[in-house]
C-alpha positions in Angstrom: 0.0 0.0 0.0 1.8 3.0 -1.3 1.1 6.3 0.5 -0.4 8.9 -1.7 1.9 11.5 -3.0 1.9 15.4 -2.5 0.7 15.3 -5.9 -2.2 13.4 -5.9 -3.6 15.0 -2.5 -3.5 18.3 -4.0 -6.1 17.2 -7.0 -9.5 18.5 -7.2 -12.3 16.7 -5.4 -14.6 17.0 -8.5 -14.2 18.7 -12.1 -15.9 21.7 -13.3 -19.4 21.8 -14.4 -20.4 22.4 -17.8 -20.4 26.1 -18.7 -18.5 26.9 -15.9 -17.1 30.3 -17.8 -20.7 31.7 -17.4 -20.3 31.2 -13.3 -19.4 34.2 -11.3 -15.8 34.7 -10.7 -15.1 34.4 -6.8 -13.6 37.0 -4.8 -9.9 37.1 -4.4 -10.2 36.8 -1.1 -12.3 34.3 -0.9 -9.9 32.2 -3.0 -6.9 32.6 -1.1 -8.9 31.5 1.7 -9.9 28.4 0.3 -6.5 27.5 -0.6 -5.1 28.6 2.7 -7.9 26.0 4.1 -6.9 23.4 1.6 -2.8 23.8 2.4 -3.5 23.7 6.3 -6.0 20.5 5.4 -3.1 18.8 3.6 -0.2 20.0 5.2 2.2 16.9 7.4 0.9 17.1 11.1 4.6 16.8 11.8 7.7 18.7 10.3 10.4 15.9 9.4 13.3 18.1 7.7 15.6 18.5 10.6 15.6 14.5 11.4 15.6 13.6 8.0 18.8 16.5 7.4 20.2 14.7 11.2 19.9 11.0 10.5 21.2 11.7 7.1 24.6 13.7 9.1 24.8 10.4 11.4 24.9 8.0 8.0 27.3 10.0 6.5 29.7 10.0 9.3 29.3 5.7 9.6 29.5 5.6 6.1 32.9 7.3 6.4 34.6 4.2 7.3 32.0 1.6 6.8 31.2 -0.2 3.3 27.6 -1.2 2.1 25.3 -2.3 5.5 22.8 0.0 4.6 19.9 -1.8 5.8 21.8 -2.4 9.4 22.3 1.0 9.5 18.8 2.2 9.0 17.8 -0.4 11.5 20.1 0.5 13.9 18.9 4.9 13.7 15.2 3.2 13.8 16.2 1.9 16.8 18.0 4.9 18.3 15.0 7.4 17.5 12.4 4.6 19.3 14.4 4.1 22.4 15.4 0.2 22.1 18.4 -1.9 22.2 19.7 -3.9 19.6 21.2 -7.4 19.7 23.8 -8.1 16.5 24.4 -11.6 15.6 27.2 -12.4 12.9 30.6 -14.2 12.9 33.8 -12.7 13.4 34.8 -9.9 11.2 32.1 -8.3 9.5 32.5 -5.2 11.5 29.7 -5.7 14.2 31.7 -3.7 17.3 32.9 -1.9 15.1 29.7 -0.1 13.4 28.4 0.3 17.4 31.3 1.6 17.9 30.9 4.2 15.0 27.2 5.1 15.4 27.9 5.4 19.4 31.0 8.2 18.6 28.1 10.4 16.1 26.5 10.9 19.5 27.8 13.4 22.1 26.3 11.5 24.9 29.1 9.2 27.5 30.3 5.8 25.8 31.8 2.6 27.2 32.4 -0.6 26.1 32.3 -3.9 28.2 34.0 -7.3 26.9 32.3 -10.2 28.3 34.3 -13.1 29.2 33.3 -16.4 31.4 34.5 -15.0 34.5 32.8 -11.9 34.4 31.1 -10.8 37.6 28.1 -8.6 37.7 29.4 -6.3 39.9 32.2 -5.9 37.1 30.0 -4.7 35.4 27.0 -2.7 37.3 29.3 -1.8 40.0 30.2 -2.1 43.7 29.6 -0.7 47.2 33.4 0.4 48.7 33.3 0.7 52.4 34.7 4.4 53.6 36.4 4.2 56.6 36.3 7.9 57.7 32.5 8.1 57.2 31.7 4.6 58.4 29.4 3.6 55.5 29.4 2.6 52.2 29.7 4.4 48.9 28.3 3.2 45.3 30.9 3.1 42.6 29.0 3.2 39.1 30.4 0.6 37.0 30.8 0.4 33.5 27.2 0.1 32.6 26.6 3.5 33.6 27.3 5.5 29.9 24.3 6.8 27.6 25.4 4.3 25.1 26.9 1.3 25.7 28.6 -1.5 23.5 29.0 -4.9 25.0 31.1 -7.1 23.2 30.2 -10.8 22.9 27.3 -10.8 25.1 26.8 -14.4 24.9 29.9 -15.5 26.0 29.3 -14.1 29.9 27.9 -16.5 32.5 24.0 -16.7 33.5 24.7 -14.9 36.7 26.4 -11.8 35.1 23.3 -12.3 32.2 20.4 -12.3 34.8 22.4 -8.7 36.4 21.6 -7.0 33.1 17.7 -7.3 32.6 16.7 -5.1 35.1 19.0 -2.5 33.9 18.2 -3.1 29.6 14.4 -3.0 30.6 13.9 -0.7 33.5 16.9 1.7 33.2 17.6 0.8 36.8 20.1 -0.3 38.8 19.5 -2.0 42.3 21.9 -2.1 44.8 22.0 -2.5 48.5 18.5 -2.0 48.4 19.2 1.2 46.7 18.0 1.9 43.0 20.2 4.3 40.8 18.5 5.6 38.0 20.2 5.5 34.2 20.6 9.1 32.6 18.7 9.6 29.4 19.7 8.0 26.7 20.5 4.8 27.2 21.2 2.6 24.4 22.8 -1.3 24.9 24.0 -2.7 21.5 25.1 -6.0 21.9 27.2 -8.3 20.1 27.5 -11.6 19.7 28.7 -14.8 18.3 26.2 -17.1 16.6 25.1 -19.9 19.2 27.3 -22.5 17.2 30.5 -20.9 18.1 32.8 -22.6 20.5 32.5 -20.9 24.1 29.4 -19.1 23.7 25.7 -19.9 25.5 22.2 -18.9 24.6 20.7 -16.1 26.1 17.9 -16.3 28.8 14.2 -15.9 27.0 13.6 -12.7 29.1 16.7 -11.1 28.5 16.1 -11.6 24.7 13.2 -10.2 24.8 14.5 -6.9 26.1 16.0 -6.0 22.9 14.1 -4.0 20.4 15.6 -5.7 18.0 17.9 -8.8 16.7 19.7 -7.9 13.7 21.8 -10.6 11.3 25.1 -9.4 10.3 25.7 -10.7 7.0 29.1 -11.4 4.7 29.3 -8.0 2.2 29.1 -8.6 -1.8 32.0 -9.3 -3.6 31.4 -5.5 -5.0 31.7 -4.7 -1.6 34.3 -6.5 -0.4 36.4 -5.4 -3.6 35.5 -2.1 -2.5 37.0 -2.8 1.3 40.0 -4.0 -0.1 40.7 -1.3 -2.4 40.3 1.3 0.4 42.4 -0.9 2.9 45.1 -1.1 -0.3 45.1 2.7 -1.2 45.6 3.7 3.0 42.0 4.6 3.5 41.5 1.3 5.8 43.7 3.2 8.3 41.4 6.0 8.8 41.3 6.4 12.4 37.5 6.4 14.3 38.4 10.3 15.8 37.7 11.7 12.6 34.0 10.5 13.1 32.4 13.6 14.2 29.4 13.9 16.9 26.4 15.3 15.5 23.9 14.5 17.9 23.6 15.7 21.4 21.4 13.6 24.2 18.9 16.9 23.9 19.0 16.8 19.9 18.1 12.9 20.2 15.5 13.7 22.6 13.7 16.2 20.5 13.5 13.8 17.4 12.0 10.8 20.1 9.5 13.5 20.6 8.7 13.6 17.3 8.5 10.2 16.6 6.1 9.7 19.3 3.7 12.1 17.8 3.7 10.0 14.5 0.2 8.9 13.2 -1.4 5.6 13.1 -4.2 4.2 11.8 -6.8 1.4 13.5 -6.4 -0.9 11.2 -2.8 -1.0 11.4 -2.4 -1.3 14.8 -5.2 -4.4 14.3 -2.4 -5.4 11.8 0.3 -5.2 14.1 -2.1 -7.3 16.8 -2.9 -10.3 14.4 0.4 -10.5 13.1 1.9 -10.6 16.7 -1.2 -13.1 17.7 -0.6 -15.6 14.5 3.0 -16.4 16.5 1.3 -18.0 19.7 -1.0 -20.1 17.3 1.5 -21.3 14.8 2.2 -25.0 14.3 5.9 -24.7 13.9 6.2 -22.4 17.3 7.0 -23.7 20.9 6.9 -20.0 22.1 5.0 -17.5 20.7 5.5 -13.6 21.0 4.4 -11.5 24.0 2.5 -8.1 24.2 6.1 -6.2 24.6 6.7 -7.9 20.8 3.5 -5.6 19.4 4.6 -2.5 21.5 8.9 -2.9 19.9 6.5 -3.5 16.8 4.4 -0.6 16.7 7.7 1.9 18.0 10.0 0.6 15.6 7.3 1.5 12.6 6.8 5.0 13.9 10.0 5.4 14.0 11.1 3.9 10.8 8.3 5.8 9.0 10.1 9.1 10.6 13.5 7.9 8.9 12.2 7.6 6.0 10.1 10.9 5.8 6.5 10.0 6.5 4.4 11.3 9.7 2.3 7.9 9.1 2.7 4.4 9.7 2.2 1.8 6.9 1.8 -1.8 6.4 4.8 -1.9 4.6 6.8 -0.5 7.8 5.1 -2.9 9.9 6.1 -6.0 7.3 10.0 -4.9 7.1 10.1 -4.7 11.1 8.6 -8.1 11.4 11.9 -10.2 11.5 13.7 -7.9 13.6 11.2 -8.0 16.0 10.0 -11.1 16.4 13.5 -13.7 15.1 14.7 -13.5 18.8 10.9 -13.6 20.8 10.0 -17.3 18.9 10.9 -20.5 19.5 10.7 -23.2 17.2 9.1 -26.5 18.0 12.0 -29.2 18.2 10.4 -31.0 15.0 10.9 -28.0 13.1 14.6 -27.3 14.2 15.1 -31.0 13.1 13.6 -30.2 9.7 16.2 -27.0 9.4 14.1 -24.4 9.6 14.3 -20.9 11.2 12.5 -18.4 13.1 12.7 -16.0 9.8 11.3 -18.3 7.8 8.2 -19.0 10.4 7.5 -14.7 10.4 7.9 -15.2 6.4 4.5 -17.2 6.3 3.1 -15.2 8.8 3.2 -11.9 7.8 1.9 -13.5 4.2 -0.6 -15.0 6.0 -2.7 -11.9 7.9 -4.3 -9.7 5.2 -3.0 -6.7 4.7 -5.3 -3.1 5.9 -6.3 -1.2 2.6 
């Protein structure tokens, strides 16, 4: 369902009448008022040039450095402007840290990275209460997790105690200690790498943590165009560019004026009845051990606004809602073990789903 174009909502309602040359000419006035009425009735709710002109300054900075990955990318702004954290799943060397790394440095907002390794503690990583002598209590040190955006690197490769630390933090922006809750500044973004499951010294992720996560995005191999293009750059010196020539060009109050706008994106019924049955069709699906929860159609229904904003529309669509699907949903199902057995995946299960629920007209 294509949105109607500028063009085609400024046509007349209905032609002329016949003889219309004989009718009395309307006052100039009066004409400028109905087209005053008619701009105002067709105008966007919502102006969208300075986050369009933003998001576009943030691509062009990644873009410095990274080759191709220009649906991650858009993903990964989608998910910036609708407040979510994103899981990345690839194997070794197709620059997952490091495009994290690059979109986190075109923010002026705090940045750490943590490395998980097996013998990471929690407190490593959420911090510690140090015992002060001269005052007789004890004093909270923050611990890395305390940054507006932060990168963790191999997230699957911590143990389950260190794993169950972090969803109270990725969901509630919280962080309890000594009975004490320390609230996360604003924004807070988690992008989180990791290893597919195969991969020796890795685990899979607790259900709830997973579903935390706005989205799970696949990091693919490039093209060979692509590649050619890496290797050329990397040849000619240009693969030494170092990340401080990325330039900031958001602040945390810039990002929190284009959330605002997002948020005031519009929506129709019928799509969010679409975005209902396509999130319902999971817990009644044959291949599915575990269907999707209500959290599933709200990171649905926020990651369309938002992508509709990136790509220059104050309305949601169908079409948003069906690109979003696998993002969404690939880390939220679980396949029945009969399916696994027969090699299929959860992308292929939200395939025939989404083709299955009848699209709003």
């Amino acid at each position: 369902m294509d949105p109607l174009s500028s063009s085609d909502l400024n046509q007349p309602d209905s032609f002329a009448p016949a003889g219309a040359d004989a009718l009395p000419t309307p006052p100039a006035d009066a004409s400028a008022a109905q087209a005053s009425t008619a701009d105002t009735t067709f105008a966007p709710r919502t102006d969208l040039s300075s986050l369009t002109a933003r998001t576009q300054a943030v691509r062009q900075e990644i873009s410095r450095i990274i080759v191709g990955q220009a649906d991650l990318l858009e993903l990964l702004l989608t998910a910036l402007l609708a407040d979510g954290h994103v899981l990345l799943e690839g194997v070794p060397g197709v620059a997952k840290t490091l495009t994290a790394k690059l979109l986190a440095r075109t923010l002026a907002v705090p940045f750490s990275r943590i490395q998980f390794t097996p013998d990471l503690m929690p407190a490593d990583v959420l911090g510690t209460s140090i015992f002060r002598p001269a005052q007789g209590d004890f004093e909270f040190r923050p611990g890395p997790i305390f940054a507006s955006v932060v990168l963790i690197d191999e997230i699957n490769r911590g143990p389950a105690k260190t794993q169950s630390a972090l969803v109270e933090v990725i969901e509630e922006r919280t962080v309890t200690q000594d009975v004490q809750a320390h609230r996360m500044s604003s924004p807070f973004v988690v992008l989180a790498t990791q290893n597919p499951i195969e991969q020796e010294g890795t685990y899979r992720l607790p259900e709830a943590q997973l579903d935390r996560f706005l989205f799970k995005l696949n990091v693919g191999y490039p093209t060979l165009a692509e590649e050619v293009q890496i290797l050329q750059g990397h040849h000619s010196g240009f693969g030494s560019l170092a990340l401080e020539q990325v330039q900031a060009v958001l602040s945390a109050q810039d990002l929190a004026a284009l959330r605002q706008q997002v948020g005031q994106q519009r929506v129709e019924a019928n799509v969010l009845e679409y975005i209902a049955k396509i999130v319902g069709q999971t817990r009644a699906h044959k291949a599915l051990y575990l269907g999707a929860s209500p959290r599933a159609s709200l990171a649905l229904l926020n990651g369309a606004k938002a992508l509709a904003a990136l790509r220059g529309r104050d309305f949601v669509t169908p079409e948003d809602v069906q690109f979003l699907a696998a993002p969404v949903l690939r880390h939220r199902i679980m396949l029945t073990p009969e399916r696994e057995m027969e090699g299929g995946t959860p992308d292929e299960v939200v395939k025939q789903i989404v083709q299955s629920v009848e699209v709003p007209r």
